[in-house]
C-alpha positions as CSV (number, residue, x, y, z in Angstrom):
1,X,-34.8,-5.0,-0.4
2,X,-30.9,-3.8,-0.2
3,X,-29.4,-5.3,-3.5
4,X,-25.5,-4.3,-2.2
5,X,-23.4,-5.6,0.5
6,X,-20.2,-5.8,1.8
7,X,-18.8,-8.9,3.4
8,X,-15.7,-9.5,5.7
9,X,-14.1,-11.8,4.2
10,X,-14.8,-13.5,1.2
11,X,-13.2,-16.7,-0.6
12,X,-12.9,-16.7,-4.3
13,X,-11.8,-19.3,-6.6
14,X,-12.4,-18.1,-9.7
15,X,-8.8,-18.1,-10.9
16,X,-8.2,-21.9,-9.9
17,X,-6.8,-21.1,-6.7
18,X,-8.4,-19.9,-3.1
19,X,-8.1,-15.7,-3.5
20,X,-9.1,-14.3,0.3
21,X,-11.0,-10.5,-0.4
22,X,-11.1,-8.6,2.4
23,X,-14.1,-6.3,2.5
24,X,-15.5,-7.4,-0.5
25,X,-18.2,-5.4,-2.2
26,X,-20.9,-8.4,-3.4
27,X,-24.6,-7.4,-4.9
28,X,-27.6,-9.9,-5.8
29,X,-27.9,-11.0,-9.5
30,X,-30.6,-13.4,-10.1
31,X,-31.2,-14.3,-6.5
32,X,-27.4,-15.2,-6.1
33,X,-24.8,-13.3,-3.8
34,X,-21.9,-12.1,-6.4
35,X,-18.5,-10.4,-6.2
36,X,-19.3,-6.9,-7.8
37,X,-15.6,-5.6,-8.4
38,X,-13.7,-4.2,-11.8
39,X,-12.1,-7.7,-12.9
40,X,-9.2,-5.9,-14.9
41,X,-8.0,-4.3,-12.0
42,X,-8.9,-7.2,-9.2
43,X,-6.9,-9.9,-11.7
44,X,-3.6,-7.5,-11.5
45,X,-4.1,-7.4,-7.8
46,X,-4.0,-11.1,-7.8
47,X,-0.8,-10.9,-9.9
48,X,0.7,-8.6,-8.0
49,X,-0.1,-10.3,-4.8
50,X,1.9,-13.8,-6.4
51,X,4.8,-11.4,-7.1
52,X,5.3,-11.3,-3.8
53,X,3.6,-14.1,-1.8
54,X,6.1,-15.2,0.8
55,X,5.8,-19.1,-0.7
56,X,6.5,-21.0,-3.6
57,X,3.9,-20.6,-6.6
58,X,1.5,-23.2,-7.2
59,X,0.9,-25.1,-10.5
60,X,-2.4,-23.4,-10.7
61,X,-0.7,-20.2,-9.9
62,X,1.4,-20.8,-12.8
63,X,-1.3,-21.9,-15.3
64,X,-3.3,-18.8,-14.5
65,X,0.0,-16.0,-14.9
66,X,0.7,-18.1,-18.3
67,X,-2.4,-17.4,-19.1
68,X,-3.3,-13.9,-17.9
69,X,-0.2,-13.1,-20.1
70,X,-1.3,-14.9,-23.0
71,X,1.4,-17.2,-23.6
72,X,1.2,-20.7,-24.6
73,X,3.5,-23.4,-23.4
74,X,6.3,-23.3,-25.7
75,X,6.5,-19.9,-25.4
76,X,6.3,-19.5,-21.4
77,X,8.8,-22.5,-21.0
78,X,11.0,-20.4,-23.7
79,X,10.4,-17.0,-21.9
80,X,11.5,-18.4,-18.4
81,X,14.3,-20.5,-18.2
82,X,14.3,-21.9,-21.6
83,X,12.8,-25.3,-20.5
84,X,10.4,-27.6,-22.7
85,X,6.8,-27.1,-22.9
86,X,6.5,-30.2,-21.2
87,X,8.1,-29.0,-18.3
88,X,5.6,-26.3,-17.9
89,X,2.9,-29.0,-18.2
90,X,4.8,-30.6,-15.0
91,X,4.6,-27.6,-13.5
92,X,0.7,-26.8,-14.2
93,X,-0.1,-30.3,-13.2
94,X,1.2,-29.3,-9.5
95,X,-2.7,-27.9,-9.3
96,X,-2.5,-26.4,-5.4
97,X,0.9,-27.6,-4.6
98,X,4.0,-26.0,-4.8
99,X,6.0,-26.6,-8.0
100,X,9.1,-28.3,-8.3
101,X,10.6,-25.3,-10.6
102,X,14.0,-24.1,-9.5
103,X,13.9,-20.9,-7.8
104,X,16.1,-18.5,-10.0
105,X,13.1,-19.6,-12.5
106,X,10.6,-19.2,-10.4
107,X,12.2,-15.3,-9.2
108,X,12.3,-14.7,-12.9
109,X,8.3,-15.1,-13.2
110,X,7.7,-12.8,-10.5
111,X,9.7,-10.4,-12.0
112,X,8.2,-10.4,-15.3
113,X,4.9,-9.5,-13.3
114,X,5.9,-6.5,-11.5
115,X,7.8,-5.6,-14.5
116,X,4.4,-5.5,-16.8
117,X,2.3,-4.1,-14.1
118,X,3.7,-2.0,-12.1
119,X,7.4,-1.5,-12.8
120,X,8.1,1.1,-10.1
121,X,7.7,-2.1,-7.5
122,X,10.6,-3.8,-9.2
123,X,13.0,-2.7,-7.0
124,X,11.3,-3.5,-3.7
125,X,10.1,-7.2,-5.3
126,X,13.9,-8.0,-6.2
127,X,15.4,-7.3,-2.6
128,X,12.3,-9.3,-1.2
129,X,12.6,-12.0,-3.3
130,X,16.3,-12.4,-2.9
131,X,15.8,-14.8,0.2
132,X,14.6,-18.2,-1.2
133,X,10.6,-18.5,-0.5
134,X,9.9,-20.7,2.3
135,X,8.7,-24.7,1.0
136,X,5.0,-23.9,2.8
137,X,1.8,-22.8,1.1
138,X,-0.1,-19.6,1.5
139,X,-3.2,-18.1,0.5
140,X,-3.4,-15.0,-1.7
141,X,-5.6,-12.1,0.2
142,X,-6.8,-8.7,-1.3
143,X,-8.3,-6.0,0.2
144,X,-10.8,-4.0,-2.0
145,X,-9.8,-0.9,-0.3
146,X,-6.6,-1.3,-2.3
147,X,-8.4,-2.0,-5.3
148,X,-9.9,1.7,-5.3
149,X,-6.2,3.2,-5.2
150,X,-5.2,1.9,-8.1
């Protein structure tokens, strides 16, 4: 009995939000079809992919970079924009709609991610983000083969 698979497309929602995985690599633990991927480098594939989705970021978007960073309200609201904790709670309470943060706020996030994890893509993320992300909602997609390059 073959253990291993790969599947076309799989749908993940582990992080809170709908992650598309192209070709993803799944094996059988305990009679249950599971993603079998290194997580460090599969969450910073995520982040990198909300650097530069071409819409706004979700409130569960947000929660999960505050997180993934390790930052707690105060100090993400301080960090980006220097808004109130409680406006970060707004934001997170968006859950898979877009939030109502203003853009330059919103750039400045994305920034800070390509900044931590892979700062030669700054450059390229700035003159992309320059243009204002369009008001509808899109899905996040990774392709394991990209996960092996990096």
């Amino acid at each position: 009995m073959n253990d291993k698979k790969n599947q076309k497309i799989y749908s993940d929602n582990g992080f809170g939000f709908a992650v598309q995985i192209y070709n993803a690599p799944l094996k059988k633990v305990r009679g249950q079809w599971v993603l079998d991927l290194n997580f460090e480098k599969y969450e910073k594939a995520v982040l990198i992919a909300l650097s530069l989705k071409p819409t706004k970021l979700t409130g569960n978007e947000i929660k999960f970079i505050r997180n993934h960073f390790e930052l707690n309200l105060k100090s993400f609201g301080k960090r980006f924009g220097d808004v109130a904790h409680s406006a970060v709670i707004k934001w997170e309470r968006f859950d898979d709609k877009p939030t109502n943060m203003n853009w330059a706020c919103e750039k400045d996030i994305r920034l800070f991610i390509v900044n931590e994890l892979k700062p030669r893509l700054l450059r390229v993320a700035y003159t992309n983000l320059e243009k204002v992300a369009p008001s509808k909602l899109s899905k996040i997609s990774i392709d394991t083969n990209d996960l092996l390059a990096a």
